[in-house]
C-alpha positions as CSV (number, residue, x, y, z in Angstrom):
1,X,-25.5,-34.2,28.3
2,X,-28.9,-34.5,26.2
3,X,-27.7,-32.2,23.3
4,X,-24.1,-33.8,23.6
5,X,-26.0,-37.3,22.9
6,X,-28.2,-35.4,20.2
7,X,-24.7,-33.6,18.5
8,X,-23.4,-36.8,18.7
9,X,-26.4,-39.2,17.4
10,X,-26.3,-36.2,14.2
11,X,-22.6,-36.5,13.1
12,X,-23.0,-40.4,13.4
13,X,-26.1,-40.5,11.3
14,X,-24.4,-37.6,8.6
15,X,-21.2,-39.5,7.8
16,X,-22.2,-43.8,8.3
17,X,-25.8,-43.5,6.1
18,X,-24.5,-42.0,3.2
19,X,-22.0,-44.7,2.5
20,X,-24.8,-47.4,3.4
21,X,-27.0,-45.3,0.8
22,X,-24.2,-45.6,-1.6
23,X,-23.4,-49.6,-1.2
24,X,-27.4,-49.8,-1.3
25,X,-27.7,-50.8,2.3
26,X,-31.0,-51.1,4.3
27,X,-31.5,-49.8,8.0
28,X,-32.7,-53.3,9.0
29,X,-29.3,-54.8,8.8
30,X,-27.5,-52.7,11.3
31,X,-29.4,-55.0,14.3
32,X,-28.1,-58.4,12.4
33,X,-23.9,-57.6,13.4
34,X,-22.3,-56.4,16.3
35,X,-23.5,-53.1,17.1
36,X,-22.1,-50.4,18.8
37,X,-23.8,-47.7,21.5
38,X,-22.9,-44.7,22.1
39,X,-20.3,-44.6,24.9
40,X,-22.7,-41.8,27.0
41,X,-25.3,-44.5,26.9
42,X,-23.2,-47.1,28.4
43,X,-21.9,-44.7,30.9
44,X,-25.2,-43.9,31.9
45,X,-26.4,-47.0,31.6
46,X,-29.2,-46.0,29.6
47,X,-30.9,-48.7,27.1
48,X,-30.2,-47.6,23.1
49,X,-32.9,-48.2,20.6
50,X,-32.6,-49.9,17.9
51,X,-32.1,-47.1,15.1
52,X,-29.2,-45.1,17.1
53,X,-27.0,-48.6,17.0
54,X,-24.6,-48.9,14.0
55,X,-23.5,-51.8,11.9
56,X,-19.4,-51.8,12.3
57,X,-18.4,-54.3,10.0
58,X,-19.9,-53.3,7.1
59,X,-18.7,-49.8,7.8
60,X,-15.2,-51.2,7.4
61,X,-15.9,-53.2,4.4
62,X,-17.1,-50.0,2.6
63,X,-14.6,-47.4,4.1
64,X,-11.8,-50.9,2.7
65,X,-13.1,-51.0,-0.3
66,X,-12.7,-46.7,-0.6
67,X,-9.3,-46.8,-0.4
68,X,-8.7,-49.7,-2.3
69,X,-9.6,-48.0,-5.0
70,X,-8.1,-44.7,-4.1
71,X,-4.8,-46.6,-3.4
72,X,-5.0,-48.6,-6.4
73,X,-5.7,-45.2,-8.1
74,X,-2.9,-43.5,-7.0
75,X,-0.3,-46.5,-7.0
76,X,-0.6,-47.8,-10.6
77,X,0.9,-45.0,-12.2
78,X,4.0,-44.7,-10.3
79,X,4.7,-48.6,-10.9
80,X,4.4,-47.8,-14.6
81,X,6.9,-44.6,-14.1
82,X,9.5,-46.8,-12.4
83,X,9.2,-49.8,-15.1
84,X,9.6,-46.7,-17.7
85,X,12.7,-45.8,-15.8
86,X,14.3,-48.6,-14.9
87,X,13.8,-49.4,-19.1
88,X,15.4,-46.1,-19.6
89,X,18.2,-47.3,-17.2
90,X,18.4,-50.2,-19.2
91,X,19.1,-48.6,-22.3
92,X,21.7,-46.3,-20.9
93,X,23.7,-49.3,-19.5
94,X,23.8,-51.0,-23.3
95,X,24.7,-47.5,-24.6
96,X,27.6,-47.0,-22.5
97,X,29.0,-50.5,-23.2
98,X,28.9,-50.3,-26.9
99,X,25.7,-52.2,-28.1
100,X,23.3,-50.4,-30.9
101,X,20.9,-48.5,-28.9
102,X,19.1,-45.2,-30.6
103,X,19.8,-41.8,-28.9
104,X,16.3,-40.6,-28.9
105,X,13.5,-43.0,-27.9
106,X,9.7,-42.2,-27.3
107,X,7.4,-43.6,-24.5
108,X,5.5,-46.3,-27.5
109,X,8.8,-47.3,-28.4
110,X,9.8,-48.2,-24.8
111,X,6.5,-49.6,-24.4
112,X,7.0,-51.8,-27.4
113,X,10.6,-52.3,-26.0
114,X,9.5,-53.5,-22.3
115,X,6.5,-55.7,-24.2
116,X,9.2,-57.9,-26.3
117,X,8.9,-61.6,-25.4
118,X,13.2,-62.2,-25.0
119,X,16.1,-60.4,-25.1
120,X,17.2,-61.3,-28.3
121,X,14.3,-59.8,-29.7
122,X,14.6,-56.3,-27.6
123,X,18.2,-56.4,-29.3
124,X,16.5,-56.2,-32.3
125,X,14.0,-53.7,-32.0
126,X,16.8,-51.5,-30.5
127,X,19.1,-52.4,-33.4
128,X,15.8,-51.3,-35.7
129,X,15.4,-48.2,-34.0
130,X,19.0,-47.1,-34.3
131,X,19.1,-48.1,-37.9
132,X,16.4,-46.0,-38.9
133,X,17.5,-43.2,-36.4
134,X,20.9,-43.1,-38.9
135,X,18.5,-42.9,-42.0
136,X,17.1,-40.0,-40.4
137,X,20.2,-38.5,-39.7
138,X,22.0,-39.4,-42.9
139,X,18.8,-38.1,-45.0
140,X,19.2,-34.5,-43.3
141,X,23.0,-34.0,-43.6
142,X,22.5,-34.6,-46.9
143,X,19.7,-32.3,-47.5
144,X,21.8,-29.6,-45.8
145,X,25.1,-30.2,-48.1
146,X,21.9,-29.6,-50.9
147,X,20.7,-26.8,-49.5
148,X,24.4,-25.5,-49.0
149,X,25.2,-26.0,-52.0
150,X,22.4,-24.4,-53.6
151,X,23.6,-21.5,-51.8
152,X,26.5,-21.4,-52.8
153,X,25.8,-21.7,-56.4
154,X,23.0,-19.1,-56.1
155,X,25.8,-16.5,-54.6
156,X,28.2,-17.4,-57.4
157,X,25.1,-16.8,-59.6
158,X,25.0,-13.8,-57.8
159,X,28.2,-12.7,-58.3
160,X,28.7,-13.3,-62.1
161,X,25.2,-11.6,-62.3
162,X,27.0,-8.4,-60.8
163,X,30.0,-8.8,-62.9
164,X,28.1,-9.1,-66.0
165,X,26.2,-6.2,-64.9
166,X,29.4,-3.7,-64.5
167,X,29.2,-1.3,-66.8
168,X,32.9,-2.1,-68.1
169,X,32.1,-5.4,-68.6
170,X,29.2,-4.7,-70.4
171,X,31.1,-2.0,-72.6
172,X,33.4,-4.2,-73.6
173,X,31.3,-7.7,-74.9
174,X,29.3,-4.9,-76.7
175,X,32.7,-3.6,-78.3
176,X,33.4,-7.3,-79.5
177,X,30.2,-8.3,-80.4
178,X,30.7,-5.4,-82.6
179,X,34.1,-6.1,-84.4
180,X,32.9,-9.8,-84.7
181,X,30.2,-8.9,-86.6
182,X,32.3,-6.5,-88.4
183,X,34.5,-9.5,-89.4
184,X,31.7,-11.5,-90.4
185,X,30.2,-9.0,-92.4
186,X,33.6,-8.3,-94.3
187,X,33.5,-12.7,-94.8
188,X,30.4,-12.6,-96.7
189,X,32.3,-9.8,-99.1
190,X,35.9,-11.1,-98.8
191,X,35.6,-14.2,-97.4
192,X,36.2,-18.3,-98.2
193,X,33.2,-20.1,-99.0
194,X,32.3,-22.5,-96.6
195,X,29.2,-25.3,-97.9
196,X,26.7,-27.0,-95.1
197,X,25.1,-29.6,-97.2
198,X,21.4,-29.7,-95.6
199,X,19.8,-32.7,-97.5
200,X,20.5,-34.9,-95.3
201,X,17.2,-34.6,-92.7
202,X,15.2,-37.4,-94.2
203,X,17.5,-40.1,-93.4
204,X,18.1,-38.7,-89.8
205,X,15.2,-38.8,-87.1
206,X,14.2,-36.1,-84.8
207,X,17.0,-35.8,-82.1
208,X,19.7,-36.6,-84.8
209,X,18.6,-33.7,-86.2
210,X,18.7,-32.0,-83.2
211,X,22.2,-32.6,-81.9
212,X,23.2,-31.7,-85.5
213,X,22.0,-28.2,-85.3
214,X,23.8,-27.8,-82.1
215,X,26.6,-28.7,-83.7
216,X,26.3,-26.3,-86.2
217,X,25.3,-23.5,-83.9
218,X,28.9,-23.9,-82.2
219,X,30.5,-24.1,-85.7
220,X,28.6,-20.7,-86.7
221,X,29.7,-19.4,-83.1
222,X,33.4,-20.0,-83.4
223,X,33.8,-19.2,-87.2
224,X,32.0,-15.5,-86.2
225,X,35.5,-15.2,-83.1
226,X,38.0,-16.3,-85.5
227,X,40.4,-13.7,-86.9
228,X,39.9,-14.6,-91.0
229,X,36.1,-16.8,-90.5
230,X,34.8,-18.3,-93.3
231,X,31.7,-17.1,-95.5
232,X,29.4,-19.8,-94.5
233,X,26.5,-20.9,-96.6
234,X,23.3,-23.2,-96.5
235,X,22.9,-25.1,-99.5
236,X,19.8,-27.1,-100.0
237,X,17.7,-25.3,-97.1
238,X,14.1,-25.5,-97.4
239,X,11.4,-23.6,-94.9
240,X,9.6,-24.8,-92.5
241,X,11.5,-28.0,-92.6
242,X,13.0,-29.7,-89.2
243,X,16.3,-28.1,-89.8
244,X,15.1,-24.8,-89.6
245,X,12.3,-25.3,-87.0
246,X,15.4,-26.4,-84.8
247,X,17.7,-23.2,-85.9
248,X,14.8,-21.3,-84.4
249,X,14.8,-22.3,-81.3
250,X,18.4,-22.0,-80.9
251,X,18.7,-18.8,-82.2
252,X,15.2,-17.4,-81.7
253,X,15.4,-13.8,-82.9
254,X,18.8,-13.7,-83.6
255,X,18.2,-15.9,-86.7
256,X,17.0,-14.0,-89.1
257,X,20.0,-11.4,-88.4
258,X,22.8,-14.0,-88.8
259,X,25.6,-12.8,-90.9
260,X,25.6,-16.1,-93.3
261,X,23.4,-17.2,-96.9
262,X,20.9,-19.4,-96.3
263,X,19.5,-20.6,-99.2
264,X,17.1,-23.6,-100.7
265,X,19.5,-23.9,-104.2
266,X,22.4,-26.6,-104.4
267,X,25.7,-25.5,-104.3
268,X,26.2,-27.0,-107.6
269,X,24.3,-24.4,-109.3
270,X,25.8,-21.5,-107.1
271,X,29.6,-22.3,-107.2
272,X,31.3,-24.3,-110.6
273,X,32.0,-27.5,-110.0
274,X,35.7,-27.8,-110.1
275,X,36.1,-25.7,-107.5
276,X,34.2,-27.7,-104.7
277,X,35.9,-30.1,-102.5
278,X,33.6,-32.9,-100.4
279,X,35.3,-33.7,-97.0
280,X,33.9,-36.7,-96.1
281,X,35.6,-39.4,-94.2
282,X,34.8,-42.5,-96.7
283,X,37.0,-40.8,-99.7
284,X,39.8,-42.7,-100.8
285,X,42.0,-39.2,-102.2
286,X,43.8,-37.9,-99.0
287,X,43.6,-34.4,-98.1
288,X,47.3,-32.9,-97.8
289,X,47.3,-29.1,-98.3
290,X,44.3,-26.4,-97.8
291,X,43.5,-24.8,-100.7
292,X,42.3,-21.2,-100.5
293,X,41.1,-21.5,-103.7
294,X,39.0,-24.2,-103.4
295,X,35.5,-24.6,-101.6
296,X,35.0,-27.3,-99.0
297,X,31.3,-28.7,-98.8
298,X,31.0,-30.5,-95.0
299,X,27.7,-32.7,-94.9
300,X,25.2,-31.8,-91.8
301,X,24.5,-34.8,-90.5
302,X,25.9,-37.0,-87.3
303,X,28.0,-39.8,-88.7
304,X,26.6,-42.4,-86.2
305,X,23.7,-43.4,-87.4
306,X,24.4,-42.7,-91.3
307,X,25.5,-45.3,-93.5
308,X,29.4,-45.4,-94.8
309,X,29.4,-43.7,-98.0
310,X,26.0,-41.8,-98.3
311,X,27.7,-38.2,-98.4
312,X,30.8,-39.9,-100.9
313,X,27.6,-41.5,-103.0
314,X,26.3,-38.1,-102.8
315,X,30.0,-36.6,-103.9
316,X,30.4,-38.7,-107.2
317,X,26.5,-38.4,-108.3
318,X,27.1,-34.9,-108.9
319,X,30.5,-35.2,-110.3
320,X,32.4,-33.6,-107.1
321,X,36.2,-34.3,-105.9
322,X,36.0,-35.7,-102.9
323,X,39.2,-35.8,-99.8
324,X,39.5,-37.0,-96.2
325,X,41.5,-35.7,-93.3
326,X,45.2,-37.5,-92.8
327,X,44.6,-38.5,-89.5
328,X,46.3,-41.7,-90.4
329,X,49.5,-40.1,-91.7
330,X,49.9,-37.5,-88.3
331,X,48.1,-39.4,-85.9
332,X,48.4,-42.6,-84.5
333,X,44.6,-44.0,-84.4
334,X,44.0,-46.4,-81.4
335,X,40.3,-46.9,-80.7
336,X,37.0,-45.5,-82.2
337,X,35.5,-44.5,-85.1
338,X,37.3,-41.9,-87.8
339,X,34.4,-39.2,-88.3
340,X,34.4,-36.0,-86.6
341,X,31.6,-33.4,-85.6
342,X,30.8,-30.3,-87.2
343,X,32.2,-28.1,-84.2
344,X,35.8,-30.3,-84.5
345,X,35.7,-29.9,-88.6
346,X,34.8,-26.0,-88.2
347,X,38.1,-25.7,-85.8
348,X,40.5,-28.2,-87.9
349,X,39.1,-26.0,-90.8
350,X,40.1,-22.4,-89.4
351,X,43.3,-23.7,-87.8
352,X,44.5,-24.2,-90.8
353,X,43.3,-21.3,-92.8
354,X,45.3,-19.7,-90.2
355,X,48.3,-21.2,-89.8
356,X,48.9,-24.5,-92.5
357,X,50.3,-26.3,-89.4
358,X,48.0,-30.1,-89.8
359,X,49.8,-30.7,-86.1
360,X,48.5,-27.6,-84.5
361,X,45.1,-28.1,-86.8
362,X,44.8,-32.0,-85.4
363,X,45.0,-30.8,-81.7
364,X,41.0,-30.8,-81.5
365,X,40.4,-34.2,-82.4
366,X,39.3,-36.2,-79.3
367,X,42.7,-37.1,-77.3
368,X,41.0,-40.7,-76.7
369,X,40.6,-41.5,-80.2
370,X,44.7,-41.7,-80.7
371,X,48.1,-42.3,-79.1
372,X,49.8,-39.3,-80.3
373,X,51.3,-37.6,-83.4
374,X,53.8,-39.5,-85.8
375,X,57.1,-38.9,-85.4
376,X,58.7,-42.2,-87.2
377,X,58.1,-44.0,-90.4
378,X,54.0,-45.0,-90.1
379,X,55.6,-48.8,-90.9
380,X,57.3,-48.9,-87.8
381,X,54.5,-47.1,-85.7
382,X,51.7,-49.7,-87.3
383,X,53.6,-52.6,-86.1
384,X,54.2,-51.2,-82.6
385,X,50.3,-50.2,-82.6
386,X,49.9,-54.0,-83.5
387,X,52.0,-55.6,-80.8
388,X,50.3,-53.4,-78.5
389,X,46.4,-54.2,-79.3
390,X,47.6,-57.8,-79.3
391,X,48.8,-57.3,-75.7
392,X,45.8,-55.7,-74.7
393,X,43.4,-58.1,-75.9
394,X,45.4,-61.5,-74.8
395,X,45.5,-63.0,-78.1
396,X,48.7,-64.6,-79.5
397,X,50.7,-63.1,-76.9
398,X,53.4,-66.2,-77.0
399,X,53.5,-65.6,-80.6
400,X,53.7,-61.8,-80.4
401,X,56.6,-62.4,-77.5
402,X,58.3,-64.7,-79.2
403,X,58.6,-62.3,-82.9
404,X,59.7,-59.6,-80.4
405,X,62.6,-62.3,-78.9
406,X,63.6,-63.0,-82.3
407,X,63.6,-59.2,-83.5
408,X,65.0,-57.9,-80.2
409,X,67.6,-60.4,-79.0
410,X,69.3,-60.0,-76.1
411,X,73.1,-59.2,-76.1
């Protein structure tokens, strides 16, 4: 029974003073309480001493305030899991009945949702997050139709690279580039002259200039793939000017192998005079046959920024004849201005080298610059072509209506 008492008094002593060591207890409290014996003492009826008794209620208050903490431990993070899901809950509820409630929601944003103050203003921050959920979304279908269609122009890419690499197709640009140079090379033996005037670059600025040699570049382009071209010359051409600083980089080393005459002399002492023709849009003499004899000068420059009647001032200080293009007498001129580019001259030009047919020559003037071709007395058409610009501006339109009642009465 002694060593039972002894076993005893050792497993009391090993697991009640450490927690009395950890709450900073002393020994001479455990007499103040109730105290409890060992239950072989009061069998035997044997008097404890002081040290074997143990304090009870402060053993409760620090095995309480263990599992308080171990509770509270263990419980706060399921009640934060279930507010989390009953938010989530929530949010599937307004989903299904139709409100504006983003697919994809992270724990911060249902944080911030469950910390809102009212209801109006979780509505709000759910309308927010949906907003900028379709942002997202709208942002990367686009980047994917991008991407797609970067593709697809990279396979095309791909696919005229291959074609362009075939050996037939190869074999026959070089056979063409071929006879067009042929046909330019018999031009500059055979050919009509055909005058760029190139004196015009002080009075342009630098992307005038520009645009005008890219004008000129398509003329020299389509006069080399017509059947009869023109032999074209550059009058008034100095080096190292902007003209020719431009020509180089559009031609780069093709320029100086260019089947034209480039040269810095006026056409006025290359050609005689009575056989050179100004085009120019501000002469008064109309232009009604093309002359094979003759030799046309055109003036490189664009026409928008240039005065009216520098290139006719130009014309009658060195004594030239001077003629416009009837596009009043075959065409039926609605809106804009009558001057043409270089590339549209070049084609009017050839068309009717070719053919004499002003109809068929006229067909490359811009289709929104006139109504059609004349077919009726141009009397008749300008009084129509009156009426109807009077319509279409609103002014005088009783008048206009009633000269039509009284011209046009009804049977």
């Amino acid at each position: 029974m002694q060593s039972a008492n002894m076993l005893l008094r050792k497993v009391v002593r090993s697991s009640v003073l450490p927690f009395a060591a950890q709450h900073r207890m002393q020994k001479d409290l455990f007499p103040l309480g109730r105290t409890l014996s060992l239950s072989l003492c009061l069998k035997q009826n044997k008097s404890c001493e002081p040290s074997e008794k143990l304090d009870l209620d402060e053993w409760k208050k620090v095995m309480k305030s263990g599992l308080q903490e171990e509770v509270s431990e263990t419980v706060s993070e399921p009640k934060e899991l279930s507010s989390l899901a009953a938010a989530r809950e929530t949010l599937e509820m307004w989903r299904l009945s139709g409100r504006a409630v983003p697919e994809n929601i992270s724990e911060e944003q249902l944080k911030t949702f469950m910390e809102c103050p009212s209801k109006s203003a979780k509505k709000k921050y759910l309308k927010y997050l949906h907003l900028k959920e379709l942002h997202k979304k709208n942002d990367k279908r686009k980047m994917d139709e991008k991407r797609e269609r970067r593709l697809e122009a990279q396979d095309q890419a791909s696919k005229t690279d291959e074609t362009k690499k075939s050996p037939f197709v190869c074999m026959w640009s070089s056979i063409m580039d071929k006879a067009y140079n042929w046909r330019a090379a018999q031009s500059m033996i055979f050919g009509q002259p055909l005058v760029f005037d190139m004196s015009y670059e002080k009075e342009m600025s630098i992307r005038e200039v520009t645009n005008t040699v890219r004008q000129i570049v398509l003329s020299e382009s389509c006069n080399r793939r017509s059947v009869d071209p023109f032999h074209i010359h550059f009058c008034n051409f100095k080096d190292d000017s902007l003209y020719h600083r431009e020509f180089i980089k559009q031609y780069r080393e093709a320029w100086g192998k260019l089947l034209i005459t480039v040269t810095d002399q006026c056409y006025t002492e290359i050609f005689p005079k009575d056989k050179l023709i100004y085009l120019t849009a501000d002469s008064p003499k109309v232009m009604k046959t093309f002359d094979h004899d003759k030799i046309y000068i055109v003036g490189s420059m664009v026409d928008k920024s240039i005065k009216t009647g520098v290139s006719l001032a130009r014309a009658k200080r060195l004594g030239l004849e001077t003629a416009a293009l009837p596009l009043d007498k075959y065409l039926l001129w609605s809106t804009g201005a009558k001057n043409l580019t270089l590339d549209q001259m070049m084609h009017i030009l050839l068309t009717l080298k070719d053919t004499a047919d002003w109809k068929k020559a006229l067909e490359f003037v811009p289709k929104r610059k006139y109504c059609g071709f004349v077919n009726k007395p141009v009397k008749e058409l300008k009084k129509t072509l009156d009426v109807i610009n009077t319509l279409k501006l609103g002014k005088g339109r009783e008048e206009v209506q009633k000269q039509f009642a009284k011209s046009y009465p009804k049977k």
